[in-house]
N, C-alpha and C positions, 0 to 999 in steps of 0.2 A: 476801574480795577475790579476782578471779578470776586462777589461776594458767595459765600456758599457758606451750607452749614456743617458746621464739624464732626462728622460723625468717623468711627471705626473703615469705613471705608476710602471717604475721603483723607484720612491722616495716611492712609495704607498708598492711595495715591499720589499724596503730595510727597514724601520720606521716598518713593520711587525717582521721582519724577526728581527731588536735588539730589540723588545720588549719580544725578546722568552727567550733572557738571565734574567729578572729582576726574583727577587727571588720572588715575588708576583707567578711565573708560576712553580714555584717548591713546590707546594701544596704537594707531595706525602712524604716530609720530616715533614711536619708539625705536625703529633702526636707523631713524633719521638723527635720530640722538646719538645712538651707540658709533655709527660712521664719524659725527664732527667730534668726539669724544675720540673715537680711537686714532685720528687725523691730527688732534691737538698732540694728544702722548708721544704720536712720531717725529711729526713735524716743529712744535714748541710755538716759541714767537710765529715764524713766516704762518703757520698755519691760523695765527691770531690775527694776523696784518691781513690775510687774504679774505679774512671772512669778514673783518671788517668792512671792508671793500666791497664784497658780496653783499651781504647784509642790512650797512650803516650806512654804506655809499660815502666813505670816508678814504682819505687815505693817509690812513696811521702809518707810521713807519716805529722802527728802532730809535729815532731821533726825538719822534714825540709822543711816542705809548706810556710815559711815565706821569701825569701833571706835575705841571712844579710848581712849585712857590707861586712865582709872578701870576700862573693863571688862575692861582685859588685869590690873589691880591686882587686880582681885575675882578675875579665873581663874586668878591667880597663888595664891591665898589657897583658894581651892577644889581645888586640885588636891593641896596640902598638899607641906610640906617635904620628905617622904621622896620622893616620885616626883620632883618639882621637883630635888633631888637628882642622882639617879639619870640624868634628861635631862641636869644640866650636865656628867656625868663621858660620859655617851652622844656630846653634841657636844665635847667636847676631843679624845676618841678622832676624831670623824669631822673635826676639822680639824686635828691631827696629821697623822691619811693624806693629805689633801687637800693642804697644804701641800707634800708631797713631788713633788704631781704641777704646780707654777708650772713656767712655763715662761719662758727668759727672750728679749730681745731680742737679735739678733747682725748683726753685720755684720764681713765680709772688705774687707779690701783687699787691692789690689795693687800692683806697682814701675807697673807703664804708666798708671798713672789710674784702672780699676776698680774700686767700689767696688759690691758686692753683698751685701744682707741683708734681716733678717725683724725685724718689729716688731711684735708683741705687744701688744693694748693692749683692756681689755677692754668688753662690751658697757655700752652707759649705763644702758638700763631692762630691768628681766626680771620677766616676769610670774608668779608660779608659784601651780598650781593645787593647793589640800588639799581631798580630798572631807570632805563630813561629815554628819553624821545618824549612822545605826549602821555606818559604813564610815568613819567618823573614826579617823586615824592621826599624831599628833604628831610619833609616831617620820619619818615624810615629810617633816614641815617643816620637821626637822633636815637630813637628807639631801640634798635641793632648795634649803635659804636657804645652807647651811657654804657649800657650794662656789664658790657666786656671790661671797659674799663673801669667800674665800681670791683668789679670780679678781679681786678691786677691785672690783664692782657700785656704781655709784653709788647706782641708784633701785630697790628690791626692793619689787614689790606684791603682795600676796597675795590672792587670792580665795577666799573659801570660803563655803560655804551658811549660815545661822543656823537653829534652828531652830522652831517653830513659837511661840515663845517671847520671837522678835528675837533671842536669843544664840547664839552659837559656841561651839562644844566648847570646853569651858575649858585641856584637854589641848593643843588644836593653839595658843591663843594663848598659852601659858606657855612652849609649847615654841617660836613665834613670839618673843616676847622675847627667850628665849636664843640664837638663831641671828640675831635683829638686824634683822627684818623693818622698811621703815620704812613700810610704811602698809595695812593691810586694810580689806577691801570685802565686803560681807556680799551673796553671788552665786553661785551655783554652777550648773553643766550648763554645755551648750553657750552659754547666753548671758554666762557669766562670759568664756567663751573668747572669745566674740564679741568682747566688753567690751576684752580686753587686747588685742586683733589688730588695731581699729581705734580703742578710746577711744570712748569719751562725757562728759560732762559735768563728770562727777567724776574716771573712769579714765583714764590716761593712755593711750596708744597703747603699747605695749613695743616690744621687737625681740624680744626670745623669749618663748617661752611653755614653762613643763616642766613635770612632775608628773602625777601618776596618775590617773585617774578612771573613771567606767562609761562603757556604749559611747556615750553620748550626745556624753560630754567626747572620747574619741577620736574618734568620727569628726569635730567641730568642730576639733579639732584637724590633721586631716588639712585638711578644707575649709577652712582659712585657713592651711596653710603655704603660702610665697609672699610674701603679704601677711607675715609674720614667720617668722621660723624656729622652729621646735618641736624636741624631746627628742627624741620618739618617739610611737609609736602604740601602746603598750601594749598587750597581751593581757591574758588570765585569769593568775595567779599557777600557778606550776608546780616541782615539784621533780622532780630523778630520781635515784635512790639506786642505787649500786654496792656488790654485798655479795656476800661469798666464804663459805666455810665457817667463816672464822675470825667476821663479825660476829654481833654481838650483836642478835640478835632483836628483843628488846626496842628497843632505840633505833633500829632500822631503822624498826619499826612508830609508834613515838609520829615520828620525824623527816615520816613520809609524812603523818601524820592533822596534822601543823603547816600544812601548807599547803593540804590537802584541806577544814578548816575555812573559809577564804576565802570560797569563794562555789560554788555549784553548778559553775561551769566550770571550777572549777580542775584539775588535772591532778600525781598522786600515780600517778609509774611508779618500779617496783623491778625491776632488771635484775641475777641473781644465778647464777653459773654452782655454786648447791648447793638442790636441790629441796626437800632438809631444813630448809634457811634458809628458804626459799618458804614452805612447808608451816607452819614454826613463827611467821614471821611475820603472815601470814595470820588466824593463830588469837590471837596479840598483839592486832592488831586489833579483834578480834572483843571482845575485851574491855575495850580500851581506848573502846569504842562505847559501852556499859554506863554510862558513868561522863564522859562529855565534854558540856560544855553545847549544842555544836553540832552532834550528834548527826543533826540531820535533815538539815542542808546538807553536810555530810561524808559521809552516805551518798549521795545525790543524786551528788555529785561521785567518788566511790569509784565508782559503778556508772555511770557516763557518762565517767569520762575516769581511771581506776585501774587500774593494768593489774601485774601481776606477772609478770614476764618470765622461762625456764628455758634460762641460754645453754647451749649445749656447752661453748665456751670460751671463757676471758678476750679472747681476740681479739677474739671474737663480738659479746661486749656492749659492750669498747669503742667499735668500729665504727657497733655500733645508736645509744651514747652520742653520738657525734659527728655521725650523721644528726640525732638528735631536736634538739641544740645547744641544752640545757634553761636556762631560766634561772638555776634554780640547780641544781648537781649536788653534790653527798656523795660520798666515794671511802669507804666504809666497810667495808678491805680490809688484808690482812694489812702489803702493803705502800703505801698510799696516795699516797704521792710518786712511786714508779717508777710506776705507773697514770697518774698524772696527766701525766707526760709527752709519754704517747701523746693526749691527748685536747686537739684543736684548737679545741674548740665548746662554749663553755657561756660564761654570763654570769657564774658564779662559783662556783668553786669550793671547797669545804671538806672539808678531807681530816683525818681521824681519828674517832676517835670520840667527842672530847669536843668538836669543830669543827661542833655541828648548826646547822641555818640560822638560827634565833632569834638564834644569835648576832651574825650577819651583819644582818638586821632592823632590830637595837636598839643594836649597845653595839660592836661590832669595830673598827668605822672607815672600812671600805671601804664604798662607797655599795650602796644596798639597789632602787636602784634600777633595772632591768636589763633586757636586751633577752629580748621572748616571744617565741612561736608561732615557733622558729625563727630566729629573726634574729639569735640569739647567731652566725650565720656570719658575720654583715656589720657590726655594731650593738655598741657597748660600753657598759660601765655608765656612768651618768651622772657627771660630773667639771666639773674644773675648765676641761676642755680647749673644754666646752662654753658656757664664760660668757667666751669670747675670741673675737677672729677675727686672724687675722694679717694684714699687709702687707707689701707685696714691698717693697726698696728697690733700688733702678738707677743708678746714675752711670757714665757712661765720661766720658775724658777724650775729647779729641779723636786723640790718639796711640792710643789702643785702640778707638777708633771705627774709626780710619785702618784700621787693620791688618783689620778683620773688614765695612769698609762693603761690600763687592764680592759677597762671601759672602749675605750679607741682600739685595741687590737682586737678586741671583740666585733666591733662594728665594723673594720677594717676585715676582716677575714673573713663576716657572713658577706660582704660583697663581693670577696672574691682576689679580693686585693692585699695580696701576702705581702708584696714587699711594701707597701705602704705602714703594714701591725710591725714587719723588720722595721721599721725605719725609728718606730717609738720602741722598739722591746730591745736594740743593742744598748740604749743608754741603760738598763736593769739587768745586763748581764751579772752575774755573780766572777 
């Protein structure tokens, strides 16, 4: 893995070079989208069946685009009791944390008559997307169904691809049962998103749409926000690790190569103000390559977006840390909490050495779902805050009207906007 030292330049390089991954830069797919997109809207189901078929090398019909019962009972029964297990103690964890993030309704009063507040009250349908074939992930559909439903979701519909087979990962429907999904559709790409942004036949229309997918599923997801709201736009999967003299080699290297197996664009940076550490990690690597099943996609991704960084100082790298604003960052550092303080930008954090991202993934609690390419500036990880929308509430009396109407028809009429000061000045007619 290549080791370099961190300077103004190279961060100028590296900050270039992951923004080549965000799907914003994959412009040449995009009428490829807008086509199976405007193919769904007309067409409905037949255009969901055909592209199945196209795509999935499936052939879905009307008879069995819906899963039922029995075939979530068989993927409960194949997936076997120890994992099965393992998922129910995964989602208590993740709707424990969730629980903590409701939000409730309020409302003030006042003596003169005003009464001003916020009401709470959550989304009716939400659509959430789980990819699948060999990028099938369970652990997602825990993540994406908990919250909605800590949030009240009435209607939770799932999409996901089947495969050549007519069946669904048995992993994503077992783990679909225990998060409480109430109905899947055997669909996946840009036309599943199609599906829940506008409905067809079978699909309902939703109001959001969330969940991870390849660049097809983002950029569909961008091209129908409006028409619904959406999560986010996802990137490639990314970590960046914080290591001083004190960490441990070893666990730096195996934490970088967790996320660098993903997929060729994923993105495995180590920013460590000890070239020793650098030096030895490096060579962790290099052996941990030896022995890993995903050996060819981790390399691809190590040599196209893996970078090993040599700060001068802790300053240094926090600062670089807070530019890149990693999805997820690792403080793996003598003292990892005072570090963490300084750092405004990342999607999540995990500080010590027994705290590596797997953990966060699978079984922690806190959602695994989180802003790419930078957006941890702006963008937070998926919650419950995203399956609500609030309401403002407004009363005056007429007494607190009185007192503030002169004020408003003043402000009302430097903008311009006469019948707006009309709308407050007929109640003070004489």
């Amino acid at each position: 893995m290549r080791i370099v030292d961190l300077t103004q330049e190279t961060k100028k390089d590296l900050l270039s070079s992951l923004l080549k991954r965000s799907p914003n830069q994959y412009g040449q797919y995009e009428q490829k989208v807008r086509d199976i997109i405007e193919r769904v809207k007309n067409e409905g189901d037949e255009a969901l069946f055909d592209l199945a078929h196209q795509f999935d090398k499936n052939e879905v019909t009307a008879d069995t685009f819906r899963v039922t019962p029995a075939e979530i009972d068989e993927a409960v029964a194949q997936v076997g009791s120890e994992l099965y297990s393992v998922m129910e103690k995964s989602a208590a964890n993740i709707r424990s944390f969730h629980e903590k993030q409701k939000r409730n309704t309020f409302i003030n009063t006042e003596e003169n008559g005003t009464i001003l507040g916020q009401r709470i009250t959550a989304l009716e349908k939400v659509g959430v997307y789980v990819p699948g074939g060999k990028a099938a992930y369970p652990s997602s559909t825990l993540m994406t169904v908990i919250p909605a439903k800590v949030a009240g979701v009435k209607r939770i519909v799932m999409t996901t691809p089947a495969g050549p087979d007519g069946k669904v990962n048995a992993g994503t429907l077992a783990a679909a049962k225990i998060a409480g999904v109430d109905e899947i559709y055997k669909t996946g790409g840009a036309q599943a998103i199609a599906a829940l942004a506008f409905g067809t036949q079978s699909i309902p229309k939703v109001d959001k749409i969330v969940g991870p997918g390849n660049i097809f599923v983002a950029l569909a997801k961008k091209e129908v926000f409006g028409y619904v709201s959406i999560d986010s736009i996802a990137g490639p999967s990314e970590i960046l690790v914080l290591a001083d003299e004190t960490s441990n080699p070893r666990y730096v290297a195996a934490d970088l190569l967790s996320q660098a197996e993903h997929d060729e664009l994923a993105s495995a940076i180590l920013i460590t103000t000890s070239r020793e550490v650098a030096e030895k990690v490096s060579g962790e690597i290099d052996g941990f390559l030896k022995v890993l099943e995903r050996r060819e996609i981790i390399e691809k991704s190590l040599e196209n977006y893996g970078y090993i960084l040599v700060a001068q100082t802790l300053e240094d790298a926090i600062d670089a840390a807070n530019e890149i604003a990693s999805e997820h960052l690792e403080i793996l550092m003598a003292d990892p909490f005072e570090v963490m303080t300084k750092i405004k930008n990342a999607g999540a954090i995990f500080l010590g050495e027994y705290s590596s991202e797997p953990l966060g993934d699978y079984f922690a609690g806190p959602n695994h779902v989180l802003p790419t390419n930078g957006t941890a500036r702006f963008f937070s990880p998926l919650g419950v805050d995203d399956y609500i929308k609030k309401t403002s509430l407004i009363s005056y009396s007429r007494q607190a009207l009185e007192a503030a109407h002169k004020d408003i028809e003043l402000f009302a009429k430097k903008e311009g906007l006469t019948a707006h000061a009309n709308s407050i000045a007929v109640r003070f007619e004489q």
